[in-house]
C-alpha positions in Angstrom: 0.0 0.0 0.0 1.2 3.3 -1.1 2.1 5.8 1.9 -0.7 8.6 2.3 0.5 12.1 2.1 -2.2 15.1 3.1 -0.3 17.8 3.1 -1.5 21.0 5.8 -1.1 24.2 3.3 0.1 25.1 -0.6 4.0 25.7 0.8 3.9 21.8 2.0 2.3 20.5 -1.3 4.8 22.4 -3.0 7.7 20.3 -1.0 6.0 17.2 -1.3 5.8 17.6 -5.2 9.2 19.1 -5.4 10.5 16.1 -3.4 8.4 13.8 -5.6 10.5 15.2 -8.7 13.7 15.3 -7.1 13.6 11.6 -6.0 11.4 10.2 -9.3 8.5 8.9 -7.3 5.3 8.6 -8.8 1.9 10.5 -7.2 -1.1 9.9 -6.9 -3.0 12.8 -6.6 -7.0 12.5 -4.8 -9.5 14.5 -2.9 -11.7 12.7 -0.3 -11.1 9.5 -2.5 -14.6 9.2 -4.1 -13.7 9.1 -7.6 -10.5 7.3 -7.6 -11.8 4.0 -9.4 -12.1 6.7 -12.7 -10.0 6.6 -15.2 -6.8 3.6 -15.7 -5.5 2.2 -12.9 -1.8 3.5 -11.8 1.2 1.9 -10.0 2.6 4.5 -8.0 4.9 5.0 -4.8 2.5 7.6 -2.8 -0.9 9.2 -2.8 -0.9 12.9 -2.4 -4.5 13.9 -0.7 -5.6 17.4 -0.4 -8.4 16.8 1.2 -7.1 19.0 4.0 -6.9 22.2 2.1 -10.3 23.3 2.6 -12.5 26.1 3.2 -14.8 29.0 0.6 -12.0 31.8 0.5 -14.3 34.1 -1.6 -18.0 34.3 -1.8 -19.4 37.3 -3.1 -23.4 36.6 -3.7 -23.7 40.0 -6.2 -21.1 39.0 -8.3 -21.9 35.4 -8.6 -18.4 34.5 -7.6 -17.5 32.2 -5.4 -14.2 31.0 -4.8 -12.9 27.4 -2.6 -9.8 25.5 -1.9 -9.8 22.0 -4.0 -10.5 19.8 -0.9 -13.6 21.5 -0.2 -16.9 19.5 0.2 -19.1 20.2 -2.2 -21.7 19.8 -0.3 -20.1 22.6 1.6 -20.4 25.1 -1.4 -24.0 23.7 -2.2 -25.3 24.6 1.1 -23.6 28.0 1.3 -25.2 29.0 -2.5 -28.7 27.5 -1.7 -28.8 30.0 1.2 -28.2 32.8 -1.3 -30.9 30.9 -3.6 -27.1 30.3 -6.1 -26.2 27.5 -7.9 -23.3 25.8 -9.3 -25.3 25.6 -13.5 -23.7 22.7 -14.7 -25.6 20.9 -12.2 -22.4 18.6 -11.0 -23.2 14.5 -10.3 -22.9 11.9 -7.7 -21.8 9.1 -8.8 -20.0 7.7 -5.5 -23.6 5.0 -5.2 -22.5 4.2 -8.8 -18.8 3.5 -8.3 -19.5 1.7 -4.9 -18.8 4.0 -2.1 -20.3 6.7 0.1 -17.4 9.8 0.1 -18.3 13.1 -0.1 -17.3 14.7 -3.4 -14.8 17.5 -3.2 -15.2 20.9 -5.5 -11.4 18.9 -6.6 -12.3 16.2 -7.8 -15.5 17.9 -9.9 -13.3 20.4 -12.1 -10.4 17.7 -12.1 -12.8 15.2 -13.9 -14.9 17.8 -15.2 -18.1 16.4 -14.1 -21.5 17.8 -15.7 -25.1 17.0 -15.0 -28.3 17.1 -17.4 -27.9 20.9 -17.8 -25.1 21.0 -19.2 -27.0 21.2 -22.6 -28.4 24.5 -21.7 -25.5 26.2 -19.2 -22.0 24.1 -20.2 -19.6 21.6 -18.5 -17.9 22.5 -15.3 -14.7 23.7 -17.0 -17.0 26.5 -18.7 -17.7 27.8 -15.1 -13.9 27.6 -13.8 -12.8 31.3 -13.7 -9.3 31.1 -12.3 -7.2 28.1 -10.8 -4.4 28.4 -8.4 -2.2 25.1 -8.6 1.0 23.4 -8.0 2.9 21.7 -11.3 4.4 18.3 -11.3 8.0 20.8 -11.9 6.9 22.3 -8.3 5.8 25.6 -8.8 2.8 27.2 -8.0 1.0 28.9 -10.5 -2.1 30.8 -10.5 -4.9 31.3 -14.0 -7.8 33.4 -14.5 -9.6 35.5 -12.6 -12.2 36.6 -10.3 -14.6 38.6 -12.9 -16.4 36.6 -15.6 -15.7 38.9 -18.4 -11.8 38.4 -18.1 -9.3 38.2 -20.8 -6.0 36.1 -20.3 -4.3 34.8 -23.0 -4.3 30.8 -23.1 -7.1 30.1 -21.0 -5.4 27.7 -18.6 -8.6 26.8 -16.5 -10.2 24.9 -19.0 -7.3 22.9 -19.9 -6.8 21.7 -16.3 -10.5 21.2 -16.0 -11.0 17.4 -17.4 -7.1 16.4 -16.7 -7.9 14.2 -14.0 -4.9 15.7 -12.0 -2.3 14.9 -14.7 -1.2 18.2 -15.1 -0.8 20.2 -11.7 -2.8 19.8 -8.6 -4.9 22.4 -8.3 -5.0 23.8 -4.4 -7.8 26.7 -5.3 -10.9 27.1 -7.7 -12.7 30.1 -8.3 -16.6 29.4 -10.2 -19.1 31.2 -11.7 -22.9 31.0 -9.7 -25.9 31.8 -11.0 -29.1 32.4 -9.9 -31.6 29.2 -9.1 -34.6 29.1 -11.1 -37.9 30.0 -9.2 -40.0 27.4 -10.6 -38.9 24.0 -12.4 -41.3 22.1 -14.2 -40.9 18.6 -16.5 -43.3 18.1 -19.1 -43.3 14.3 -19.6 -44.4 12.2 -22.9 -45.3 8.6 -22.3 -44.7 5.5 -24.3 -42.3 6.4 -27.3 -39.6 4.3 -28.6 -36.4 5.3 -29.4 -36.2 7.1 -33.0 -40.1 8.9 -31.7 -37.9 10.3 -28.5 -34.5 11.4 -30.1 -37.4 14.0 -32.1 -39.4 14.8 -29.4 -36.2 16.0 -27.8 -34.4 18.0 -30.6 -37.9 19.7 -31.4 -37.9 20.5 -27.7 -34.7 22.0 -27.7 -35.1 23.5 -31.3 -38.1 25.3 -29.8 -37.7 29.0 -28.5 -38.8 27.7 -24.6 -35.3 27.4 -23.2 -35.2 23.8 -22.6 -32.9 22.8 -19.1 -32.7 19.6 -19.6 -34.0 16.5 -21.9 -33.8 12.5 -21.2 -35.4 9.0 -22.6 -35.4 6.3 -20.2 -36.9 3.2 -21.3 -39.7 1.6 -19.2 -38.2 -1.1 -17.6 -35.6 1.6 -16.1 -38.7 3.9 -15.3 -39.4 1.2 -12.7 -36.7 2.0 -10.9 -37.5 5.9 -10.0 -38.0 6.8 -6.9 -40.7 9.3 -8.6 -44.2 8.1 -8.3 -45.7 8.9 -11.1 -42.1 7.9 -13.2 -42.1 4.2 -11.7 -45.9 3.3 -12.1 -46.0 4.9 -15.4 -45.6 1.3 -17.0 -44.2 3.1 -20.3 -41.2 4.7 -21.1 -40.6 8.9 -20.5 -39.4 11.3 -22.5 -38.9 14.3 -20.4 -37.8 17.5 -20.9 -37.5 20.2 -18.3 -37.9 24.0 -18.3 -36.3 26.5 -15.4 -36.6 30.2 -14.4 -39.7 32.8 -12.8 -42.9 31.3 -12.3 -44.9 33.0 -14.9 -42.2 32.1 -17.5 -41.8 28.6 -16.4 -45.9 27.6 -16.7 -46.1 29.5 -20.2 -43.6 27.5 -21.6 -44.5 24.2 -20.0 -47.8 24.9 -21.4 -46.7 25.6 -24.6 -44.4 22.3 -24.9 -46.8 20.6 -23.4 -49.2 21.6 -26.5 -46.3 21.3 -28.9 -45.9 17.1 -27.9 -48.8 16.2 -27.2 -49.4 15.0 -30.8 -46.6 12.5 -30.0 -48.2 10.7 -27.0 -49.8 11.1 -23.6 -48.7 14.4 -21.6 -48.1 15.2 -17.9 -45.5 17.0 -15.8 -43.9 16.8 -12.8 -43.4 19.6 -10.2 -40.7 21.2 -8.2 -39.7 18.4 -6.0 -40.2 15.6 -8.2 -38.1 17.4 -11.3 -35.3 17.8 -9.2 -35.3 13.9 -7.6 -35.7 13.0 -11.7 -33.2 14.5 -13.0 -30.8 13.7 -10.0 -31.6 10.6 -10.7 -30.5 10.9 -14.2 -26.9 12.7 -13.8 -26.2 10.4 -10.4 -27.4 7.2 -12.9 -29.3 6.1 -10.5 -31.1 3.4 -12.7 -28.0 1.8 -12.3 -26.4 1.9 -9.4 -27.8 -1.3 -7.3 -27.4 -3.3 -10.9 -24.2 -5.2 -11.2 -22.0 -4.9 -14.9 -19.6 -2.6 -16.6 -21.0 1.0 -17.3 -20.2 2.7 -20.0 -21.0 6.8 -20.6 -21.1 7.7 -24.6 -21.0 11.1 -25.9 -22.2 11.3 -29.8 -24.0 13.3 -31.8 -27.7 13.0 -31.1 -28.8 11.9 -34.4 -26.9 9.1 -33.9 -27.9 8.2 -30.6 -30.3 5.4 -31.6 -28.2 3.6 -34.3 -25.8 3.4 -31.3 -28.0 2.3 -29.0 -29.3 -0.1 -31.3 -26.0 -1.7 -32.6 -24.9 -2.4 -29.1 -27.9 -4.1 -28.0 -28.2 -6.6 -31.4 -24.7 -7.4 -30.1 -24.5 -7.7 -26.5 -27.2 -7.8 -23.4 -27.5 -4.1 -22.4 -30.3 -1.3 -20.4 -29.7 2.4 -21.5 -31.2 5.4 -21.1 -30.3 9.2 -22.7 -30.0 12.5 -21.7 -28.4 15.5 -23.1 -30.7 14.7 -25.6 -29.5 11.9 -27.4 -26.1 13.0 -27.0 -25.1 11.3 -23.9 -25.6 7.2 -23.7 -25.3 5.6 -20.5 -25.1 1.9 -21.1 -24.6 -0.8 -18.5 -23.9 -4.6 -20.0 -23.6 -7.9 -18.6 -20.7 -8.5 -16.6 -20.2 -12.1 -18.7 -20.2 -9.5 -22.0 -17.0 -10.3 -23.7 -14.4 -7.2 -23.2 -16.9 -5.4 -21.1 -18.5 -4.9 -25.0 -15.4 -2.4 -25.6 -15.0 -3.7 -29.0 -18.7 -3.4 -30.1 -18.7 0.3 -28.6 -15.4 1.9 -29.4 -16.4 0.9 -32.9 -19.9 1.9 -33.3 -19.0 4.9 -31.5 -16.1 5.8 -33.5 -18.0 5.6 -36.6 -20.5 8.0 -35.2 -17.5 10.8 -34.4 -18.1 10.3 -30.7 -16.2 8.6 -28.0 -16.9 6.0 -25.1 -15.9 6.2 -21.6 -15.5 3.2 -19.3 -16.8 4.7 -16.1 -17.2 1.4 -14.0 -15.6 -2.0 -14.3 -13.9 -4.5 -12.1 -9.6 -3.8 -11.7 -9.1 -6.6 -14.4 -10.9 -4.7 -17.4 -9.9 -1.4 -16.3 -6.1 -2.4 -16.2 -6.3 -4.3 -19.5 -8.8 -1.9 -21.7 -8.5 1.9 -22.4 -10.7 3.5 -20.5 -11.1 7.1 -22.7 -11.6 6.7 -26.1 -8.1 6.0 -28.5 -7.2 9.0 -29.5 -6.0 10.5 -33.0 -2.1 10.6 -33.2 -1.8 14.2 -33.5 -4.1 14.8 -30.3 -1.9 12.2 -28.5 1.4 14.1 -29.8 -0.6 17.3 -28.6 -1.1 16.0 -25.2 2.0 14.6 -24.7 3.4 17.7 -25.6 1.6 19.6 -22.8 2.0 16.9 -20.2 5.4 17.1 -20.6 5.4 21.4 -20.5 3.4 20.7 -16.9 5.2 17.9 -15.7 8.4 16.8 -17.3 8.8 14.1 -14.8 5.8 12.3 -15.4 5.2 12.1 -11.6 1.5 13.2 -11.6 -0.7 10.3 -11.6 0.6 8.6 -14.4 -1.1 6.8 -16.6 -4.4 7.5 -15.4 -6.0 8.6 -18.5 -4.3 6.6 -21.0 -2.4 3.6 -20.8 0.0 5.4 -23.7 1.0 7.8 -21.1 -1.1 10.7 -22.7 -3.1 13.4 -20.5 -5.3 15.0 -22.2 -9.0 14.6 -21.7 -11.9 13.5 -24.1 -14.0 16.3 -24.3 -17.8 15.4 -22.8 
């Protein structure tokens, strides 16, 4: 077992990383711990936590800034914006139930994996909401990125590149976000019983339509049975849903006016403040599948193709799936007995369609023996072994986590 570092301040990360450098030992680099089954496995000589640099540095409610050192609980931040009715937009997931454990999630370990929930459609991923990093490099320095304003202009913008590296870059000790306002009212107008090619429509006129769609999902019946939404679970059909945020007045015209737009398609109800909100937790958590054993697999393509890829897994292997961003994110969970975890049936159909697969849970064998990110072009690989080296020549910050090639980049959700 590796020896457990958790260093008390920036000046004694910096040492440790220095030291690290110095002697050629190899880091790993966690929060609390809760998503350290992501991404390849690594052999290294010591894990680096800095789960003890904590505490919101900066909160100012009028600018919609709020600012946090990386081990920070996200619940933390959560609890601080709801009091100012703020939110963090890109509506970040659990998915500790999914990957088999119970740790709080760290504001960290969401920009270092880049984490996005069903509104990411409407408001962007987490790394579009990073305004300034302060971090350490794997060549020991400390270097700070961005800024506190939103409107901010910096050259290279830094944040975003660190955002999604999975800490292969720098470990970054502070994160400053944008906030926004939380919508008054939520409602989720809900269509009933459509297949697959019916709900890819239903959602891309939904979000083609002027009524500012938040969010938009298909989950199959026999994963409807699983909600722990009422009228979801004894629907006995599958749901299309798509969801509209914002003031009251705004939020009933335009649920009305979708809900006259689809109901041609099939039946038509909605769901309420407190039922939207367990739904589509539900839905970025992926709930459906978390007290289901097999390999899970998260696909990002281009909605159109969302149901030939859906379709060509499942004539190919036993699989459940459900959609949201919609059509352009696939969750797919498949037998564990599936051959390869059904990595070659994927990475193909998914190639084909211009979009890439992520292995998001697997046992230790398949995730040391497959690829977990999608293969990557050999220019994008030359590219991000280019900047993993500019960041960390030593190759000392968890290495090898995102591609068993030694790369560093991130696929872009």
């Amino acid at each position: 077992m590796s020896e457990l570092v958790q260093p008390a301040d920036i000046s004694a990360l910096e040492a440790v990383i220095g030291a690290a450098l110095a002697d050629d030992r190899r880091l790993e680099i966690r929060g609390a711990g809760s998503k350290q089954t992501l991404g390849q496995m690594m052999d290294v000589d010591q894990v680096v936590s800095v789960s003890g640099l904590t505490g919101i540095s900066l909160y100012e409610p009028e600018e919609l800034v709020l600012a946090a050192r990386a081990g920070t609980p996200l619940a933390e931040i959560q609890a601080a914006l709801t009091e100012n009715n703020q939110q963090l937009a890109f509506e970040p997931p659990d998915w500790g139930p999914l990957l088999g454990n119970d740790i709080p999630q760290t504001v960290g370990g969401v920009i270092a994996t880049n984490l996005s929930g069903s509104r990411r459609l409407q408001a962007g991923a987490a790394r579009d909401h990073v305004l300034g990093v302060s971090m350490v490099t794997g060549r020991g320095e400390v270097v700070k990125t961005g800024s506190r304003v939103v409107k901010n202009v910096t050259g290279y913008d830094l944040c975003k590149l660190i955002a999604g590296s999975y800490g292969t870059l720098a470990v970054a000790t502070d994160i400053t976000l944008k906030v926004l306002p939380t919508g008054e009212k939520t409602r989720t107008v809900l269509v009933a019983g459509l297949d697959k090619p019916a709900a890819v429509t239903v959602m891309t006129k939904a979000l083609s339509s002027p009524h500012d769609v938040s969010g938009a999902a298909f989950v199959p019946e026999k994963l409807c049975a699983r909600s722990g939404v009422s009228y979801v679970s004894a629907a006995a059909s599958s749901i299309t849903a798509i969801r509209v945020e914002g003031p009251g007045p705004s939020v009933e015209a335009r649920c009305q006016a979708l809900r006259d737009m689809l109901g041609v398609y099939g039946d038509v109800e909605e769901l309420h403040f407190h039922n939207s909100n367990r739904f589509w937790r539900e839905i970025g958590d992926v709930t459906p599948f978390v007290d289901k054993v097999g390999v899970v697999w998260r696909l990002s393509v281009p909605p159109s193709y969302a149901v030939e890829v859906v379709q060509s897994v499942c004539d190919q292997a036993a699989a459940e799936f459900y959609l949201d961003w919609g059509g352009g994110l696939v969750w797919l969970r498949l037998s564990e007995e599936t051959e390869d975890g059904g990595a070659a049936v994927i990475r193909e159909v998914v190639e084909k369609s211009g979009g890439h697969a992520t292995l998001i849970r697997a046992d230790d064998h398949l995730r040391s023996s497959l690829g977990v990110f999608q293969p990557q072009a050999s220019g994008v690989q030359a590219l991000g072994q280019r900047i993993k080296q500019g960041f960390d020549p030593g190759n000392i910050l968890n290495p090898g986590r995102m591609y068993l090639t030694g790369g560093s980049m991130s696929d872009a959700d």
